[in-house]
C-alpha positions as CSV (number, residue, x, y, z in Angstrom):
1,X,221.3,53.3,173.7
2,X,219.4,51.5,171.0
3,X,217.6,52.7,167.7
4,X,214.2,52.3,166.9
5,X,213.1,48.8,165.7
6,X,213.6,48.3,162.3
7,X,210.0,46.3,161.7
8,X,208.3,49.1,164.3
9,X,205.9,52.3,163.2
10,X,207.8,54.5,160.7
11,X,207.4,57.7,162.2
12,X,204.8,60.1,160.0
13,X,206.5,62.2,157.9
14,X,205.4,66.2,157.6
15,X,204.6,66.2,153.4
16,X,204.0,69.1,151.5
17,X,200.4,67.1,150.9
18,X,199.6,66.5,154.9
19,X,200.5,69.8,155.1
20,X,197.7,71.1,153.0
21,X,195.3,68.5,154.0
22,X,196.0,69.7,157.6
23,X,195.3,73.6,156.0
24,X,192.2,72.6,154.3
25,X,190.7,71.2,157.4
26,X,191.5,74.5,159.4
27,X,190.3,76.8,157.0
28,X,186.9,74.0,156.8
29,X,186.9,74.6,160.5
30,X,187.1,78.2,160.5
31,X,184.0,78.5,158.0
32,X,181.8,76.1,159.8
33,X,182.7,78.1,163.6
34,X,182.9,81.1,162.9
35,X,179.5,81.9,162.0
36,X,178.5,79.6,165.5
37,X,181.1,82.2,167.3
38,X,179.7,84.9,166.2
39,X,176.1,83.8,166.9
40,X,176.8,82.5,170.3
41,X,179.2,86.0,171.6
42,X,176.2,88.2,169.8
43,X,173.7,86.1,172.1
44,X,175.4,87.4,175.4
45,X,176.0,90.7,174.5
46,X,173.6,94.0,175.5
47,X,172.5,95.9,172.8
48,X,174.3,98.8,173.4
49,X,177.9,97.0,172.9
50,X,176.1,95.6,170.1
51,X,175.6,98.9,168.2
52,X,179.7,99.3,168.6
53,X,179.5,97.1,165.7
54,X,182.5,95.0,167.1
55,X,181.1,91.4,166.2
56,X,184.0,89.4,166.8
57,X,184.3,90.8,170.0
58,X,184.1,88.7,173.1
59,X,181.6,90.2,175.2
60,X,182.4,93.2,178.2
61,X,180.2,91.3,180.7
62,X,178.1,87.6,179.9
63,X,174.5,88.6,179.7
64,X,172.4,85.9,179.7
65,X,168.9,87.9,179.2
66,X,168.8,87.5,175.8
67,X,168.3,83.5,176.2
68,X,165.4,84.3,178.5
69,X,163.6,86.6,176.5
70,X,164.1,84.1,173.0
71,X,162.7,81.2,175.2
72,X,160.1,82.8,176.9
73,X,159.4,86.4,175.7
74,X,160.5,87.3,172.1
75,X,158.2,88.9,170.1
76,X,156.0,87.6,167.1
77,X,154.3,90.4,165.8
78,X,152.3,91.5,168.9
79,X,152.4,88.1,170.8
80,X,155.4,88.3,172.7
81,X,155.6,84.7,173.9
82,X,159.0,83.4,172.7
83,X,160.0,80.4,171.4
84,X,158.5,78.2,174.2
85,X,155.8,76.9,172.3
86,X,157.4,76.0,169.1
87,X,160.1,73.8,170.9
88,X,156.9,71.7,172.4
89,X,155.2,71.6,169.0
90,X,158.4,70.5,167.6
91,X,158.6,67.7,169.8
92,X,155.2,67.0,169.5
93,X,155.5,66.5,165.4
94,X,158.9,65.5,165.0
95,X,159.2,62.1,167.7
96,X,155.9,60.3,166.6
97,X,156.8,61.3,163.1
98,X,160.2,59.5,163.3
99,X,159.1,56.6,165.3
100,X,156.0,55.8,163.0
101,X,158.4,56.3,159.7
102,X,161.2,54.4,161.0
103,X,158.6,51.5,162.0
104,X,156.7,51.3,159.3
105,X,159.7,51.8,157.0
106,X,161.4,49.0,158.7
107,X,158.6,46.5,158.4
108,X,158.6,47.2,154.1
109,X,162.0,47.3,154.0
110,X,161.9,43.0,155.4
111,X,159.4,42.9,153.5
112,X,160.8,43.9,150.4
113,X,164.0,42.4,151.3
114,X,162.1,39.2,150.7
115,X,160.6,40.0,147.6
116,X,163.4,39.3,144.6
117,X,161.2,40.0,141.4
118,X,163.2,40.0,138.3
119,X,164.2,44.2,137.5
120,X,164.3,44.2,141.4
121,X,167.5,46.6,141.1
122,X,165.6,48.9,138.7
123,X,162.1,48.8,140.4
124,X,164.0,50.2,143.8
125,X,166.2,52.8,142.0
126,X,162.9,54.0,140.8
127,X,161.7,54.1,144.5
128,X,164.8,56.4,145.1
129,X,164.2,58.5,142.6
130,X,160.8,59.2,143.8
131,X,162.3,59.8,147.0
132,X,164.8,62.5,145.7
133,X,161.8,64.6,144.2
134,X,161.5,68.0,146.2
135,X,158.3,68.0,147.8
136,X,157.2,71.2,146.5
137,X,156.0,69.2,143.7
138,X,153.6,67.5,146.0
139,X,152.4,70.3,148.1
140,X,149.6,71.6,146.3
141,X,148.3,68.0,145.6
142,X,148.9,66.9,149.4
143,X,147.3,70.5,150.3
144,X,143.5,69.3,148.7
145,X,144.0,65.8,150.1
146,X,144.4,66.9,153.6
147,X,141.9,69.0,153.7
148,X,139.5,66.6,151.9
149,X,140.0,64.0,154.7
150,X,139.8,66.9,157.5
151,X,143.6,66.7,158.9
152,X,144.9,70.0,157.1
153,X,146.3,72.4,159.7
154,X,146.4,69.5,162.3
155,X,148.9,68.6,164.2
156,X,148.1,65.0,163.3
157,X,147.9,66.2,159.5
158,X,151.6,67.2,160.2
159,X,152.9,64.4,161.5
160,X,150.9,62.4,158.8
161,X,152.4,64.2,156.0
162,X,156.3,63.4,157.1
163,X,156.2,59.9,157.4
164,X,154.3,60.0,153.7
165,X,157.5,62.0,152.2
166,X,160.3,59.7,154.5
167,X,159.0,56.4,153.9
168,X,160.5,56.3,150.3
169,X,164.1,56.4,151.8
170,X,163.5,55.1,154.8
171,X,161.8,51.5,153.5
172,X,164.5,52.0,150.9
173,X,167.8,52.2,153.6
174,X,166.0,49.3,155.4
175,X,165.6,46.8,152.5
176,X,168.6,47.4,151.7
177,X,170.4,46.5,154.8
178,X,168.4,43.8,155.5
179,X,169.2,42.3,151.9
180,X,172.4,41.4,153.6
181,X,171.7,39.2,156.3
182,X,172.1,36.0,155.2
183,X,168.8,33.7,154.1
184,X,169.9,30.9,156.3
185,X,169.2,33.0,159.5
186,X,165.2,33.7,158.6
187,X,165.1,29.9,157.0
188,X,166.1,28.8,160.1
189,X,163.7,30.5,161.8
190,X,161.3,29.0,159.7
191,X,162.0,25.7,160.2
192,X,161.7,26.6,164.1
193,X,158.2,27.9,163.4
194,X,158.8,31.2,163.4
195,X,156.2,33.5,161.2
196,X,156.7,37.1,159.6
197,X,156.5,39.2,162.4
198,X,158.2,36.8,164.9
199,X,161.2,37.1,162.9
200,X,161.5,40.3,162.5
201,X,160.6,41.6,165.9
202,X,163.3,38.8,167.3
203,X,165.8,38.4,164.8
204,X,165.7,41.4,161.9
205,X,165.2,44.5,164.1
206,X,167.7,43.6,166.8
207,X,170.2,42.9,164.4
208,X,169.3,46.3,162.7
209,X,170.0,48.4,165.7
210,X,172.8,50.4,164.0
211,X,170.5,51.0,160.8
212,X,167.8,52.0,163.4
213,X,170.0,54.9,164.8
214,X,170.7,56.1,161.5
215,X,167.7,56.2,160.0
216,X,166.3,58.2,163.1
217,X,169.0,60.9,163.2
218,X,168.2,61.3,159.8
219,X,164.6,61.7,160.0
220,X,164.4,63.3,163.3
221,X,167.3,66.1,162.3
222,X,165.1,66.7,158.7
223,X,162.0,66.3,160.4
224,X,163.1,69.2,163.3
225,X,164.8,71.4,160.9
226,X,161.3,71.5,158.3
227,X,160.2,75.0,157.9
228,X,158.0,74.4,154.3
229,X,156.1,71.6,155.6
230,X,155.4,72.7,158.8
231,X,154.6,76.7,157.6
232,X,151.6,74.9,155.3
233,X,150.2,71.9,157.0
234,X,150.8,72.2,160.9
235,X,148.1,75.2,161.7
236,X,148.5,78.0,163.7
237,X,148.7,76.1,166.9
238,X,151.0,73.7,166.0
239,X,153.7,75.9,164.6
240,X,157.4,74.5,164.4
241,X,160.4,75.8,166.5
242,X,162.0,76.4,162.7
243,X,158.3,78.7,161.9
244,X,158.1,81.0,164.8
245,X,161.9,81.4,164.9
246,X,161.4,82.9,161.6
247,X,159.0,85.0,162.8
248,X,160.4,86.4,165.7
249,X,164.0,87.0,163.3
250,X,161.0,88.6,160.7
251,X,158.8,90.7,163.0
252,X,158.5,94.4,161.9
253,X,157.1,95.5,165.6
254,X,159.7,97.1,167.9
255,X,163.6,97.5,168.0
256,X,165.0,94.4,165.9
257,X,167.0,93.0,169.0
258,X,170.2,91.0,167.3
259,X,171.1,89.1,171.0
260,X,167.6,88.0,170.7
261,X,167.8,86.6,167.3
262,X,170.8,84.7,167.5
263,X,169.8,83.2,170.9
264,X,166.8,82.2,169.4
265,X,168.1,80.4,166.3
266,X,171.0,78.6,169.0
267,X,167.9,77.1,170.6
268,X,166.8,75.9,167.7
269,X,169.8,74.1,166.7
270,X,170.8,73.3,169.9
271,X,168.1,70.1,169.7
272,X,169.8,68.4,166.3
273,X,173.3,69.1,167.2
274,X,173.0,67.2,170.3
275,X,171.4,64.4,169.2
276,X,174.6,64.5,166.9
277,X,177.1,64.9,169.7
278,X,176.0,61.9,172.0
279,X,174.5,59.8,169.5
280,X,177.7,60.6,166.6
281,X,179.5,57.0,167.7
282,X,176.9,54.8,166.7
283,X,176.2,57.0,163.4
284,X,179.2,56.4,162.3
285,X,178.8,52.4,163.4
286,X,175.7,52.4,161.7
287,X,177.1,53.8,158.6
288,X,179.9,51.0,158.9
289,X,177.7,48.1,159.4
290,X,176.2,48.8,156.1
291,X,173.3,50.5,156.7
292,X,173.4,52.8,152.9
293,X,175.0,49.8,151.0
294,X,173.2,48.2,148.1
């Protein structure tokens, strides 16, 4: 019987430091699931084992009502409509949001990526910065302008006002990845007769795919999870999920059904965090390819 190789894998050894790594990301765990336990086991309970005031309890029997009634039923105020409507108005303001922003941010981000001026570094850490400032700054300002050109509580006034406040990082995430495709490629292009928007339909974008991804599961998770924005500009018809969610947790009319609640906010999430699931793989390839790197 023969021994291990000596040039083979050394065998990971149990240190006192893997050991707390390996503690640090349990307890990380525990804090991030535990509040999505308890949400989801609240969701499928009645209210009467509710009121035992057992909430890490796994429920007596699955009850399932309390989905239907957030979806379709749960009360705002005295409309008792559910959350139906917000989940279509949220997908009616958040995809042509993040395909205009990401398109439009792509294009000025070649653009830019062409344009070299001298101070080029600290003209586009200035267009950072002004992408860092909270909005609440702007709202009152962007409040008069939208109404002055007739899109304030629109639903095109909403979509409008996102791609204004993610262009900054957007353009700036683009331009900065495609600073590091190599000049050769577009001169080439040039030499084959290629203009502006050949190349960057046929050469920049596909190459950008991974930056693509990113930059969409960053806008569309922000743009989905917007309660300001969308409480102010979308109108009353055009309410976010994230808006009537927190008026059905918020109504004062009736018994304040828990089950309800948390199957309510699930919804809500459920959208974001499974965009992250499936699409996780190439966010983390996108990330890797470069696509935040200077």
């Amino acid at each position: 019987m023969t021994g291990p190789h000596p040039n083979g894998p050394k065998p990971a050894r149990l240190t006192a430091g893997r050991i707390g790594l390996y503690a640090f990301l349990v307890v990380a765990a525990l804090f991030f699931l535990l509040p999505l336990y308890t949400m989801v086991v609240t969701s499928l309970k009645s209210m009467d084992e509710i009121r035992l005031g057992q909430i890490f309890a796994l429920p007596a029997r699955l009850d399932f009502s309390a989905w239907a009634t957030a979806w379709s039923g749960a009360c705002m105020g005295t409309v008792c409509v559910g959350i139906r409507s917000g989940f279509w108005n949220s997908v009616a303001i958040t995809v042509p949001a993040v395909v205009l922003s990401v398109f439009i941010g792509a294009v000025n981000g070649y653009a830019l990526s062409l344009w070299r001026p001298r101070g080029a570094n600290l003209l586009f850490g200035l267009l950072m910065a002004g992408g860092l400032i909270p909005y609440q700054i702007f709202l009152y300002p962007m409040v008069r302008v939208m109404a002055n050109i007739e899109l304030y509580n629109s639903l095109a006034g909403i979509i409008l006002v996102h791609v204004i406040f993610g262009l900054p990082l957007v353009t700036l995430l683009f331009r900065n990845y495609f600073v590091s495709v190599p000049e050769e490629l577009c001169k080439a292009a040039r030499v084959d007769g290629a203009g502006f928007w050949r190349i960057f339909f046929e050469i920049m974008l596909p190459i950008a795919v991974p930056m693509v991804v990113v930059v969409s599961m960053l806008q569309f998770t922000g743009i989905w999870n917007d309660f300001l924005l969308g409480l102010v500009f979308a109108g009353r018809d055009n309410l976010p999920m994230t808006v009537q969610l927190n008026n059905i947790v918020n109504t004062t009319m009736g018994e304040r059904t828990y089950n309800v609640n948390m199957a309510a906010t699930i919804l809500t999430a459920l959208v974001p965090l499974a965009i992250y699931f499936l699409s996780g793989r190439w966010f983390v390839r996108g990330i890797a390819a470069g696509a935040v790197k200077g």
